[in-house]
C-alpha positions in Angstrom: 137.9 86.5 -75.3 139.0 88.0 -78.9 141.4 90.0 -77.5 145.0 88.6 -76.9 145.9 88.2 -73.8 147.6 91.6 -72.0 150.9 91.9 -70.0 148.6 92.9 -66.5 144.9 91.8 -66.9 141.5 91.5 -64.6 139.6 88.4 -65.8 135.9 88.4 -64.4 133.5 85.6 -64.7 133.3 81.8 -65.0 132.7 81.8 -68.7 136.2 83.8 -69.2 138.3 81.5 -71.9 141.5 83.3 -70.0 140.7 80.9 -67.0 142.2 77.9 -68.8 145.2 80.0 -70.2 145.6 80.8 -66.7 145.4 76.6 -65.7 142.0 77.4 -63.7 139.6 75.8 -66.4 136.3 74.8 -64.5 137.4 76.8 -61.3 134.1 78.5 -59.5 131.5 75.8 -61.0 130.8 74.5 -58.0 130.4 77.4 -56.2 126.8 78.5 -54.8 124.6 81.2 -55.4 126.6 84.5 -55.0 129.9 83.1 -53.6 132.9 84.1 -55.2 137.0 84.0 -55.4 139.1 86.9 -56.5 142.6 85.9 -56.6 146.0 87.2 -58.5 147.5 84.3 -60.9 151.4 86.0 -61.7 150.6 89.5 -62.9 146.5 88.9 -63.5 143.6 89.8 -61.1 140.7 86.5 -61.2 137.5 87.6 -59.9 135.3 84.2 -60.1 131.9 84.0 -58.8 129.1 81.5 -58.8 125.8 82.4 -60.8 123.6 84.3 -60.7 125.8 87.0 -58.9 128.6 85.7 -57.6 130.9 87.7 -60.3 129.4 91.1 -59.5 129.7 90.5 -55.9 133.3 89.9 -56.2 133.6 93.1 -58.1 131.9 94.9 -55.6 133.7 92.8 -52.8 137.4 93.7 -54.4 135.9 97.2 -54.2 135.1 96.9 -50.7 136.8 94.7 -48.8 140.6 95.5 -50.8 140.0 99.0 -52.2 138.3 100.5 -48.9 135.3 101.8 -51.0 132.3 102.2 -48.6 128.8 103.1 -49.4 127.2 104.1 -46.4 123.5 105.5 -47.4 122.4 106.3 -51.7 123.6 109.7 -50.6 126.7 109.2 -48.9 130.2 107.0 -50.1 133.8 106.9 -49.4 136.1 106.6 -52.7 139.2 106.7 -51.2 142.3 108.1 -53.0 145.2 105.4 -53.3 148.7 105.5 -54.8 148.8 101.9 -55.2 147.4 98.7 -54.1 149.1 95.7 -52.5 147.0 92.9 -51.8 147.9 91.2 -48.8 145.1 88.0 -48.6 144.7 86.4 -51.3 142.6 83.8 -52.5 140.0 86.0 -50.8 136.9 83.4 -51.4 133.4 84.5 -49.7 130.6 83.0 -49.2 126.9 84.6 -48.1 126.1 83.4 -45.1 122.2 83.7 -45.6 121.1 83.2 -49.2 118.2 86.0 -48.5 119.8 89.3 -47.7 117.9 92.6 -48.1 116.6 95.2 -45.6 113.5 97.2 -45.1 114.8 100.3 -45.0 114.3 103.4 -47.8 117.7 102.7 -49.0 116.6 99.6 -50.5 114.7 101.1 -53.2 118.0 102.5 -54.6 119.7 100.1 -56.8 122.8 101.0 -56.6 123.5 101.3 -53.2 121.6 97.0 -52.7 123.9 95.7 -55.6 127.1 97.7 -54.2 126.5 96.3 -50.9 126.2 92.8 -52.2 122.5 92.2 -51.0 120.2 89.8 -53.0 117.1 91.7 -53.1 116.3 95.3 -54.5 112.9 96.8 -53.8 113.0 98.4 -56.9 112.4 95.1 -58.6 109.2 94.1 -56.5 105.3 94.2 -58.4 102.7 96.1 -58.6 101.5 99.7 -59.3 104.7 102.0 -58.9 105.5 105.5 -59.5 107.2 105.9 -61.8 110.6 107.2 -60.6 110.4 103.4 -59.2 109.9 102.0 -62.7 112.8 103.8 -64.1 115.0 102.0 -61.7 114.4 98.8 -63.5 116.5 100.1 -66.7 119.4 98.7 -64.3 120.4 95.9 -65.7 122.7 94.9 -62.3 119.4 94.2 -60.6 117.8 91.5 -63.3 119.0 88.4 -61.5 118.6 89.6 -57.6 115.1 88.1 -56.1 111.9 89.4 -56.3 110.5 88.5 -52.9 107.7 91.2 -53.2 105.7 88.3 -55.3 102.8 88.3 -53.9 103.6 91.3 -50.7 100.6 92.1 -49.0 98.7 89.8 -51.9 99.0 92.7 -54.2 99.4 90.6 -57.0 96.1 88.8 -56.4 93.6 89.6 -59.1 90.6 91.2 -57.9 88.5 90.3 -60.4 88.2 87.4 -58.6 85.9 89.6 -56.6 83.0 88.6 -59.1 83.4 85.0 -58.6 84.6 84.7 -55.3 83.4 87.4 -52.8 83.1 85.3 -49.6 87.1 85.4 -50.4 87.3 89.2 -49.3 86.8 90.8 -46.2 84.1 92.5 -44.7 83.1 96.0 -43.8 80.5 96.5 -41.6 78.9 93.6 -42.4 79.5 93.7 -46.3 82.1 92.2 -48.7 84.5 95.0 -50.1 86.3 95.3 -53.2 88.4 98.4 -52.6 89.9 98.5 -56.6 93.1 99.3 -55.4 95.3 95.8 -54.6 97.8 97.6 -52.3 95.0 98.0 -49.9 92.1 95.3 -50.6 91.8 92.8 -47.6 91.2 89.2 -47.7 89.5 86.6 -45.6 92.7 84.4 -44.8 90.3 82.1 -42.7 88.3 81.2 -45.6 90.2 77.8 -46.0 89.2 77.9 -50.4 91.1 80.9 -50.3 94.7 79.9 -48.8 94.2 76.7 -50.8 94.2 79.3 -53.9 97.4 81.2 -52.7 99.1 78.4 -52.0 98.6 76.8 -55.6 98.7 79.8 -58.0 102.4 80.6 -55.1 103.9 77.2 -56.4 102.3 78.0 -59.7 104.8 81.4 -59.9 107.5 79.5 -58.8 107.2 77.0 -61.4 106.8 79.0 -63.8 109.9 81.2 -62.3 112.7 79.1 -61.8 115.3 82.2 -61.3 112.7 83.3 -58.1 113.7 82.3 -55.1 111.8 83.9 -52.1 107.9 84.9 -52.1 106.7 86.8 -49.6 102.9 85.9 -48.5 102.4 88.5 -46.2 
């Protein structure tokens, strides 16, 4: 914004002061979660997205869907080479058709290739104990605002120290209540009706306390 503006420019973002220069003041404010607009205004490239990722799905999108950039698997992309770039459909304005879009496959544990594909969820960001070459992936800062639907996976979240006060909440082994010590593979009794009443308040709890999450996973 402190720079003047340039003869041939691409403005990103909603909060861009160029966008009233450019008579589009307020343009994209109404736009939901992760929808976007890229468009050319005389000799300047817009790229306008809704929060919280509208703007880097655009960039990704212009990268995609005009450029020809594909990123198949982590390990495997197509950059292609080009002399020049003539953009043939513009306003190009998307918008997700599902607000939850991840897969279950390994490649969603790589952070680059969920946020270059425009999904809204990276494993990399769910809970729990993690090795660490998982941990390190959360230095990407792309991945902050994309949802953490692992809250509470498989209850691993759950503390078991609840164990002491409420056993008859866990399952049994042969005939005994178990407290494995390991939440990524303790078992509960989901038929004990104190227990879902639990999950279900500390779930709205989280959410309350989490505005920016939007999917949990109780599963």
């Amino acid at each position: 914004d402190n720079i003047p503006p340039q003869e041939k420019e691409i403005v990103v973002g909603i909060a861009n002061s160029r966008l009233a220069e450019l008579g589009l003041d307020g343009h994209g404010k109404t736009f939901s979660s992760g929808e976007y607009e890229i468009r050319v205004v005389g000799r300047t490239l817009v790229i306008v997205g809704g929060p919280p990722r509208g703007d880097i799905n655009g960039m990704y999108g212009l990268c995609q869907d005009h450029f020809g950039c594909r990123w198949l698997t982590p390990g495997c992309q197509h950059i292609p080479s080009l002399s020049g770039i003539r953009f043939l459909e513009l306003p190009d304005r998307q918008r997700p058709a599902f607000r939850y879009r991840s897969t279950n496959s390994a490649m969603s544990w790589d952070a680059n290739w969920c946020v270059r594909n425009r999904l809204s969820e990276s494993k990399e960001r769910c809970g729990g104990p993690r090795p660490s070459a998982i941990q390190q992936l959360r230095s990407d800062r792309r991945t902050d605002t994309m949802a953490d639907s692992w809250n509470p996976h498989a209850f691993q979240d759950i503390p078991l120290s609840l164990f002491d006060k409420y056993p008859d909440w866990f399952a049994e082994e042969n005939g005994k209540r178990v407290n494995t010590g390991n939440p990524v593979q303790q078992s509960y009794c989901v038929s004990n009706p104190h227990f879902t009443r639990w999950v279900a308040d500390w779930t709205r709890d989280r959410l309350r306390n989490n505005p920016s999450m939007e999917f949990v996973s109780i599963t």
